[in-house]
C-alpha positions as CSV (number, residue, x, y, z in Angstrom):
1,X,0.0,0.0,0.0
2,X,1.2,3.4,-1.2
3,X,2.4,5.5,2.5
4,X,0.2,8.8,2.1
5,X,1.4,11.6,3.4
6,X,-0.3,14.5,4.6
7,X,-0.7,18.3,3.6
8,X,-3.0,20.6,5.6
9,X,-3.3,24.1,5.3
10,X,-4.1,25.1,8.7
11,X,-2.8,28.5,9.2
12,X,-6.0,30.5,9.8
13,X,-6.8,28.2,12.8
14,X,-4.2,28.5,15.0
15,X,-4.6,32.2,15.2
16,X,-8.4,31.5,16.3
17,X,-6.8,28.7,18.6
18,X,-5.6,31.1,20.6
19,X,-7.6,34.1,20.4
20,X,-9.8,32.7,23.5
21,X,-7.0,33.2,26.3
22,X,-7.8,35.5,29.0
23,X,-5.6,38.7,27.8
24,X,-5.9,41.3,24.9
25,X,-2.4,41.1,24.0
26,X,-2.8,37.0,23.1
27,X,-3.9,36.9,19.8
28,X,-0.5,35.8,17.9
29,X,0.0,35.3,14.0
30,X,0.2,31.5,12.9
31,X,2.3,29.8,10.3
32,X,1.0,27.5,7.6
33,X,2.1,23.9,9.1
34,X,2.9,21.2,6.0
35,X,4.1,17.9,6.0
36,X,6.0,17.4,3.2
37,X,5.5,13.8,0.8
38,X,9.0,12.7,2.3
39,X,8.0,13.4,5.8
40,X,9.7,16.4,6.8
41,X,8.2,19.8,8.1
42,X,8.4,22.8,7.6
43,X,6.5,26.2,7.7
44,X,5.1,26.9,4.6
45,X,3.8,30.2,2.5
46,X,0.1,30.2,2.8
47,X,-1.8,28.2,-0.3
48,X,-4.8,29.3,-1.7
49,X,-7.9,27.6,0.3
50,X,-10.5,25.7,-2.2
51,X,-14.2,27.4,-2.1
52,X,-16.9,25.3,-0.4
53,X,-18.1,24.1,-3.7
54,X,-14.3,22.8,-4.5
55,X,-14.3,21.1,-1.4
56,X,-17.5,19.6,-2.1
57,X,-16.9,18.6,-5.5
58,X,-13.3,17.1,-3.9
59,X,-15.8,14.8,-1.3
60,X,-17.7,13.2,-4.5
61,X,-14.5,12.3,-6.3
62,X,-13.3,10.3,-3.1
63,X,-16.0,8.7,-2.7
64,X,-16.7,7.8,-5.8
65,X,-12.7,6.1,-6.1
66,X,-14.1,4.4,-2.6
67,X,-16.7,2.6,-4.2
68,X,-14.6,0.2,-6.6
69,X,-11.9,0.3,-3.5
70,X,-12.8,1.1,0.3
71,X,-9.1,0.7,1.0
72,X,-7.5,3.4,-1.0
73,X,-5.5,5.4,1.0
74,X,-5.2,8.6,-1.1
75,X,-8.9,9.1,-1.6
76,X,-9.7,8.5,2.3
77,X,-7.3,11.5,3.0
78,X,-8.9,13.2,0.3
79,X,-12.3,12.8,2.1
80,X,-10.7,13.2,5.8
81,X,-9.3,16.8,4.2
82,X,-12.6,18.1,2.1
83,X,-14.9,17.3,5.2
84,X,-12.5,19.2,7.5
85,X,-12.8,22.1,6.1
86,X,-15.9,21.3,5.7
87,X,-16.2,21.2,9.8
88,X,-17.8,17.2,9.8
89,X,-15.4,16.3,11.9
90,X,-17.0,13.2,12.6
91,X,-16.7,12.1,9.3
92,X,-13.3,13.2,8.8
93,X,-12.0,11.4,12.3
94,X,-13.8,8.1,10.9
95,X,-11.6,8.6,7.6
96,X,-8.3,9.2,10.0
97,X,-8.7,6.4,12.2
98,X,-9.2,4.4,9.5
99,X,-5.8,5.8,7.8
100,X,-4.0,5.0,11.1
101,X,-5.2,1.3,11.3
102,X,-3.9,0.7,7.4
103,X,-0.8,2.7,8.1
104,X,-0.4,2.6,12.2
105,X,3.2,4.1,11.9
106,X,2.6,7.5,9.8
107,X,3.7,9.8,11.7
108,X,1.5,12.4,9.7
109,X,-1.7,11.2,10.4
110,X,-1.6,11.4,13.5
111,X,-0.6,14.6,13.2
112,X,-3.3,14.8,10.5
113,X,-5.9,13.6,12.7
114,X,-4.7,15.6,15.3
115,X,-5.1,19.1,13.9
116,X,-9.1,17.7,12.9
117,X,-9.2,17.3,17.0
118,X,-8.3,20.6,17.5
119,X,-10.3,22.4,15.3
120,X,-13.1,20.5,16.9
121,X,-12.1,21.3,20.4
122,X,-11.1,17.5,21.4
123,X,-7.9,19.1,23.2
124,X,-6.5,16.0,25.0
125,X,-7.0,14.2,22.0
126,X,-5.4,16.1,19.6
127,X,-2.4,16.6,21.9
128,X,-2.6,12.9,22.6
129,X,-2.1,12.5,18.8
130,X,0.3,15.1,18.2
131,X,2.6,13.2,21.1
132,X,2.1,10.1,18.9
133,X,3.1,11.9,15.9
134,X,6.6,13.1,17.7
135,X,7.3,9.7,19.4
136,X,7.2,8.5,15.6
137,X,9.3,11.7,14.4
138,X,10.5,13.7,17.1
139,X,11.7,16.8,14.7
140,X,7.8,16.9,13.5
141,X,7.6,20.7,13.7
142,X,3.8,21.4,13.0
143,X,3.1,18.4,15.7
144,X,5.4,20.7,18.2
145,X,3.5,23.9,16.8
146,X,0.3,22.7,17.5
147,X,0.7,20.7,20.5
148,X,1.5,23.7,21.9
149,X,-2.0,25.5,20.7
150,X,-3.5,23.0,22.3
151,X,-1.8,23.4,25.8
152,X,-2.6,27.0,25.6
153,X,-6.3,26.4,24.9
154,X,-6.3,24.6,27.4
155,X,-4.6,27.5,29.4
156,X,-1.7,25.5,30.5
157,X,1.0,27.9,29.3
158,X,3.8,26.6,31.1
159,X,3.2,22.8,29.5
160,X,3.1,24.4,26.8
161,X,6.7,26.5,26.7
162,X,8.8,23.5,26.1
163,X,7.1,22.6,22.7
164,X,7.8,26.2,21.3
165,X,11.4,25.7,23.0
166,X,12.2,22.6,21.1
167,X,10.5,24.0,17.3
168,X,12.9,27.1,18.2
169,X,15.8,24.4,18.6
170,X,15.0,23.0,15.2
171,X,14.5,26.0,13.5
172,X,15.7,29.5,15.4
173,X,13.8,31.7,12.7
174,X,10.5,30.4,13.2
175,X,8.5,34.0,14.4
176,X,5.7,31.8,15.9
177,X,7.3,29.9,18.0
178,X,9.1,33.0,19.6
179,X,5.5,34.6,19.7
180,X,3.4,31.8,21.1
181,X,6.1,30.8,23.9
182,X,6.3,35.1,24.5
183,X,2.4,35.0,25.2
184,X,2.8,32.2,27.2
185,X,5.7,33.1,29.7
186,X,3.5,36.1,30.4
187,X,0.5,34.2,30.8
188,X,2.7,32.3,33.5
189,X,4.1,35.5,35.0
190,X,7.8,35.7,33.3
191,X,7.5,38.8,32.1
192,X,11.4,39.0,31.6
193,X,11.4,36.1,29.7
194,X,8.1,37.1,27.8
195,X,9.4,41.0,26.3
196,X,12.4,39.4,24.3
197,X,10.5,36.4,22.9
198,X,7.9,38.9,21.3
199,X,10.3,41.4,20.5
200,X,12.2,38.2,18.3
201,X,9.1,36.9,17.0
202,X,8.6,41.1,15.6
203,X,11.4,41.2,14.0
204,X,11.3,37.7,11.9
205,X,7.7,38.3,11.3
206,X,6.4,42.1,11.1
207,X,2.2,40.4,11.8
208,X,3.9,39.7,15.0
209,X,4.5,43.4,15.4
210,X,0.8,43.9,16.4
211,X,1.1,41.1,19.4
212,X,3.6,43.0,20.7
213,X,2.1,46.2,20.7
214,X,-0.9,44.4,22.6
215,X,1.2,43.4,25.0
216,X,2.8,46.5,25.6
217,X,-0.4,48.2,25.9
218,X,-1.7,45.7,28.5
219,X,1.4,45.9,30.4
């Protein structure tokens, strides 16, 4: 069976993800998280989002390739991605666990799978997968990125510090990570540790200019 891997384009999300926290400032820019075919990740330009109709018309060809063969791989992604944006996450979750039983040891399903959990608010499950994801491939950055999300919806800021400590250790440009692990050493009352992370995060990404005005203001 081919190994499918997994591109989502998730970028407007995260930015919602965290827009919920209990200060004015917290409301940082997010990253487009990709998985690329030979499983590396990276942070990715933004790619144009399909229209409702695309996505629809994306759900009828995978399930019409699933009616001569139930077991193919690429159109059950296909599906799983088309009814996430579609938000039917229960449709898409059945589509991913099914993925993970064919191919248990894709690290980007779970991750996959994962990011559907979030969006649906299923926290300790999508961190759950995410953990799955980087036990498979530790240097899995959007699993790191987004694991991290998830602690802070969950407002657990200071779980959440070592995940954007370890993407910055794989890559030590990546603006979000400086801004997200900024937010939350403030939210857990480092504020010396907080001021230089968003002031980092400005100057690699100038959307992350606006965070730390907020936070300047508030403070």
């Amino acid at each position: 069976m081919k190994h499918v891997a997994v591109l989502f384009v998730f970028g407007v999300f995260a930015t919602s993800a965290v827009r919920a926290q209990q200060q004015s400032f917290t409301e940082p820019t997010a990253s487009v998280a990709t998985a690329t075919a030979g499983g590396s990740a990276s942070a990715a330009a933004p790619v144009r989002r399909l229209t409702h109709g695309e996505y629809k018309a994306q759900l009828r060809t995978a399930e019409e390739a699933l009616k001569t063969n139930p077991r193919n791989a690429e159109a059950l992604l296909s599906r799983a991605q088309a009814n996430v944006e579609l938000k039917d996450y229960k449709a898409a979750l059945a589509d991913f666990a099914t993925l993970i039983r064919l191919q248990p040891t894709n690290a980007e399903l779970y991750y996959a799978r994962g990011t559907a959990q979030l969006r649906d608010d299923q926290l300790a499950l999508a961190i759950a997968d995410f953990s799955k994801a980087l036990k498979l491939m530790p240097t899995h950055q959007p699993s790191l990125l987004y694991r991290g999300v998830a602690k802070m919806k969950l407002s657990n800021y200071k779980a959440a510090i070592p995940d954007f400590g370890e993407l910055i250790k794989l890559d030590a440009n990546n603006a979000e990570a400086y801004e997200y692990r900024g937010i939350c050493y403030s939210m857990s009352n480092q504020e010396k540790l907080a001021l230089p992370d968003l002031e980092r995060a400005a100057q690699l990404n100038p959307e992350a200019e606006k965070t730390l005005k907020r936070y300047r203001t508030h403070k």
